[in-house]
N, C-alpha and C positions, 0 to 999 in steps of 0.2 A: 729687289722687286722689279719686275717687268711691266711696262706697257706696251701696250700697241694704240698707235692713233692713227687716226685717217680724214686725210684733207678734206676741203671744201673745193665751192665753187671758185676757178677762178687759175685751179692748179693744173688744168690739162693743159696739153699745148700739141700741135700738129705732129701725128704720127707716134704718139707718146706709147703706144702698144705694140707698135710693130715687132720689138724684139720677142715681147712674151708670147708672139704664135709660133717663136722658133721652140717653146717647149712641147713635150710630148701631150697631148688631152685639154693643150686651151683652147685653140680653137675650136672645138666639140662644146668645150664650154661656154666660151663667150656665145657661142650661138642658140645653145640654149637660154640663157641669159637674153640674148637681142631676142629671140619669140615673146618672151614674154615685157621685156620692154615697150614691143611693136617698133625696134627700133634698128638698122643695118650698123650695129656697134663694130662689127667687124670695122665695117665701111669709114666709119666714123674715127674709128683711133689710128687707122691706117692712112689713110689719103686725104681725107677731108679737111679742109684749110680753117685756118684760124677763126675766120667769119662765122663761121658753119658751126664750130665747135665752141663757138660762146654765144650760141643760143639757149636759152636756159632749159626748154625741152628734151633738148639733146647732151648738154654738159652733165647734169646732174645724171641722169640714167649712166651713162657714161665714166663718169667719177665713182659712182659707187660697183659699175663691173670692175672696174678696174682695180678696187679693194681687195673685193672677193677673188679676184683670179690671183692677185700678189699671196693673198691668206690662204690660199689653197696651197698655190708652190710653196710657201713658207713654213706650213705646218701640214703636210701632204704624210710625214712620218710620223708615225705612232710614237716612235720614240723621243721629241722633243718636246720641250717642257710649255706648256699652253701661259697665255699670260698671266700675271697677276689683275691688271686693270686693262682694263680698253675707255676708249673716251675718240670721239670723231668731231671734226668742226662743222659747222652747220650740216650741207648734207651727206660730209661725211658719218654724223652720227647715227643714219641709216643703216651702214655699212658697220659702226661699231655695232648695232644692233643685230645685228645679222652674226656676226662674232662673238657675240657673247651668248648668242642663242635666244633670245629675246624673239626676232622673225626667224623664219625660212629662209634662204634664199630669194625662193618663189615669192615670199610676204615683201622681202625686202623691196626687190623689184617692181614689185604691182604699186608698193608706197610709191617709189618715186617716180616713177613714171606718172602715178597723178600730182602728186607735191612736183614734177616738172612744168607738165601742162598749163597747172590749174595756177602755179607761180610766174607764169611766161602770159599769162592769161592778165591777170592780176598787172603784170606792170606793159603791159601792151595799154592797159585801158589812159594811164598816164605816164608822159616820161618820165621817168628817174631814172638814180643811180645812186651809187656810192665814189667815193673818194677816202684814201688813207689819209690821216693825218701822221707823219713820223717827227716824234723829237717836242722839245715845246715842253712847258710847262703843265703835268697833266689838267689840274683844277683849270688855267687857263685854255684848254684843249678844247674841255669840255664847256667851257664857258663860251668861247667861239662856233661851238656846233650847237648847241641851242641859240644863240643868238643870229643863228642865218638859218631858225626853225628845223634842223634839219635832228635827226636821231644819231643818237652815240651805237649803232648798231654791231659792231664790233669791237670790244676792249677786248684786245688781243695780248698786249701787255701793255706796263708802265709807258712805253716810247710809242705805241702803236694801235691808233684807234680810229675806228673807221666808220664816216657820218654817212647817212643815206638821206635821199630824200629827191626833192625835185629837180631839174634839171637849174632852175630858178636859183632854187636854195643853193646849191653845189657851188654856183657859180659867183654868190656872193661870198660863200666861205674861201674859194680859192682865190679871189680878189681883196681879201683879208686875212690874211693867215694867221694863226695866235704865233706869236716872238719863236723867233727860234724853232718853227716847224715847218715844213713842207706838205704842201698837200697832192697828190697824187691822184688822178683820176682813176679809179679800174676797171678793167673790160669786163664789167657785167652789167645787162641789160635790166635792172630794176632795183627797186629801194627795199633789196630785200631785210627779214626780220623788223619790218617795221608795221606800221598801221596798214601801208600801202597793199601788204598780201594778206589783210584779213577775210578778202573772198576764199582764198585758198586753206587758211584754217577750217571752214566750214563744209569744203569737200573733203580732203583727210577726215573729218569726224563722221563724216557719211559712210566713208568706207572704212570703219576700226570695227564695228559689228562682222566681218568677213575676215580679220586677220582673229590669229589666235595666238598671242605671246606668252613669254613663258618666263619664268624669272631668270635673271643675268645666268650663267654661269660664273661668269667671271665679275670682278668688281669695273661696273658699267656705270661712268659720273656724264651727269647729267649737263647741258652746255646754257642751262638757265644761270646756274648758282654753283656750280662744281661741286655738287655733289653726289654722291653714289645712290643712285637709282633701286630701291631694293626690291620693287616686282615687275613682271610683265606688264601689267596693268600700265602704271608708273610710270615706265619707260613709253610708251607708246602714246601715254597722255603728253610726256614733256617733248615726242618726237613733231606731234603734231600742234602743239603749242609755241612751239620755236620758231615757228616759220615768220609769227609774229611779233618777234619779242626779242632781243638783244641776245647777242652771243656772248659769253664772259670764259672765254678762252681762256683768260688771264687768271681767273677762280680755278677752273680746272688744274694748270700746270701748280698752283697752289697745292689745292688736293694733292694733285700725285707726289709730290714733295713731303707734306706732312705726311702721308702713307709710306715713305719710306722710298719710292722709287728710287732706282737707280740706273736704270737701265731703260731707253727709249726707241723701237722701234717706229717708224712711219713708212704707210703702205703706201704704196702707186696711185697718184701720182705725187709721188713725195719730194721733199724738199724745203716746201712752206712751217710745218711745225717745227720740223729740226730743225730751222735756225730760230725758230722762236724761242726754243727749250735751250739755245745753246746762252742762249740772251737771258734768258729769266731761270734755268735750272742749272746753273752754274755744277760741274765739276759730274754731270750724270754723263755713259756711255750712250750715245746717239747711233742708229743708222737710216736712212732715207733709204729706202726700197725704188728705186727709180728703174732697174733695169733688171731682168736676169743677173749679171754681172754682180748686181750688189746683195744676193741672197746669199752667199757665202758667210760674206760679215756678219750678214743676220744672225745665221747660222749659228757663227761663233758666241755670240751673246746668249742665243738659246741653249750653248751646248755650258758656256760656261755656270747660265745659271742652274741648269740641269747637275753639276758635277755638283756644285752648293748645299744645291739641296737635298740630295744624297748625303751629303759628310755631316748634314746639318741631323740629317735621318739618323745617323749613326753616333749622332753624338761627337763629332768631330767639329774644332775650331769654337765650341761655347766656352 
C-alpha cells in the first residue's frame, strides 16, 4: 500500500526549485500557479534568500506549488499506479487535498494564499514562535510545555514535539528543558496551530462558500486525529480548523501503518517526513522527492506496486 505525503512549513530552503524548471512544462506551470497566488514563486524558489522565504505569506504558497509541480512530474503517466493514501503536515495538507481531488488546483491555491496572509497577519499582531522539543521523556515533554504556557502544537512523534507560543514562553522552556531533551528554536515566524491564528480560522470560513470540494479520491487522513477524511465537505472543514488546533503527525504515521502501508513516498520539498517515518514506520520503503534526480526511485516503487497489483488481479501470490 502506497502513500504520498507532503511537508509543511519550515521545509523550503533557498533555491530549492531550481532544478524542476529544468523539466519540460514547469515553468508554464508554476506560473500559472504564481497568478493565482499573487505571488513571483518563480522568483521565490529560485533566487530568493532564506529571510524572504520564511515569510509565512510567501513559504506556504510556495510549499504547496512545490507539491503540485513534484505530483505532476510524478504521476504525469497514465500508466502508474495513483496512491493508496495521501495525508500532508500542516500546510501541506492543502497540497494533499489537492491530490486526492478534494480542491482544484486553482481551490488549492486561492486556500493558501489566504491561510498565508491571514496566518502571517495573525502572528504579526504578537511575537511568537515555535521550538522542537527532541528526546526526553514524552509525559514529561509535555509537562514542561504546558508548564511555560506554551502548546504542544506538533506531536510529530514519540521523540519529537513542538511547543508554540510567545516569544516569553519559548524562552522559559529553552531555559528549562525536561531531562534528556533538547530544545530547538525553528525558523518560523508565529505560534502557529495554536489559539494565536484564530483570526485566520475565521477568514478561511469566509471563503469555503466559493470553493467546491469533492470527496477524497484517494484515502485522505486528516492531521487533527489521523484519520481518514471521508467527504469534501470534511476535508475542508478539518483544513480550515487546523490552522488552529495541533498537528498529530504521529496519529497519522499510526493510520498509515494499521492500513497496511508500506510504501512511502514524500513530495518537494521533501526530506522532513522521511525521516520521521524512517523513525516511527520501521521496515516501510521510503523516497523523498527532493530533486528531479530522485523521481526515478519514485518511480520504481510506483512501478513495483503496479506490477502487485496486477498479479494480485490475476490471482497470483494469494
Amino acid at each position: 500500500m502506497l502513500a504520498i505525503v507532503c511537508p509543511g512549513q519550515g521545509a523550503q530552503s533557498p533555491g530549492f526549485l531550481s532544478p524542476w524548471l529544468e523539466l519540460p512544462g514547469v515553468e508554464d506551470h508554476l506560473s500559472s500557479l504564481s497568478d493565482v497566488a499573487g505571488l513571483d514563486l518563480l522568483r521565490h524558489g529560485t533566487v530568493s534568500d532564506a529571510e524572504t522565504i520564511k515569510d509565512t505569506a510567501i513559504a506556504q504558497p510556495l510549499i504547496v506549488a512545490a507539491g503540485l509541480l513534484a505530483a505532476r512530474a510524478l504521476f504525469g503517466n497514465d500508466e502508474v499506479a495513483e496512491p493508496d493514501v495521501v495525508a500532508g503536515h500542516s500546510v501541506g495538507e492543502v497540497t494533499a487535498a489537492a491530490l486526492s481531488g478534494v480542491l482544484t488546483e486553482t481551490e488549492a491555491m486561492l486556500f493558501v494564499r489566504e491561510r498565508a496572509n491571514k496566518m502571517a497577519e495573525a502572528a504579526a499582531a504578537t511575537p511568537t514562535g515555535m521550538s522542537a522539543v527532541v528526546g526526553g521523556d514524552p509525559e514529561a515533554v509535555l509537562a514542561a510545555i504546558h508548564g511555560a504556557g506554551l502548546t504542544p502544537a506538533n506531536m510529530n512523534s514519540a521523540g519529537q514535539t513542538v511547543a508554540a507560543g510567545t516569544l516569553e514562553q519559548l524562552a522559559v522552556l529553552a531555559a528549562n528543558p525536561p531531562a534528556k531533551a533538547r530544545v530547538i528554536a525553528l525558523q518560523v515566524a508565529g505560534a502557529f496551530h495554536t489559539e494565536h491564528m484564530r483570526p485566520a480560522v475565521g477568514a478561511l470560513e469566509a471563503l469555503s462558500p466559493s470553493l467546491h470540494p469533492e470527496n477524497p479520491a484517494a484515502t485522505l487522513l486528516s492531521n487533527f486525529d489521523g484519520a481518514a477524511v471521508a467527504t469534501g465537505d470534511a476535508a475542508l472543514a478539518s483544513l480550515i480548523a487546523q490552522v488552529s488546533r495541533p498537528v498529530r503527525w504521529d496519529l497519522c504515521m499510526k493510520t498509515m501503518l494499521d492500513l497496511g502501508v508500506d510504501s512511502l513516498i514524500e513530495l518537494a520539498p521533501a526530506g522532513t517526513l522521511t525521516g520521521l517515518a524512517k523513525r516511527a514506520m520501521p521496515g516501510i520503503a521510503t523516497v523523498a522527492v527532493k530533486t528531479p534526480a530522485d523521481l526515478d526511485a519514485a518511480r520504481e516503487i510506483l512501478k513495483t506496486r503496479t506490477l502487485a497489483s496486477g498479479a494480485t488481479a490475476r490471482g497470483e501470490g494469494a
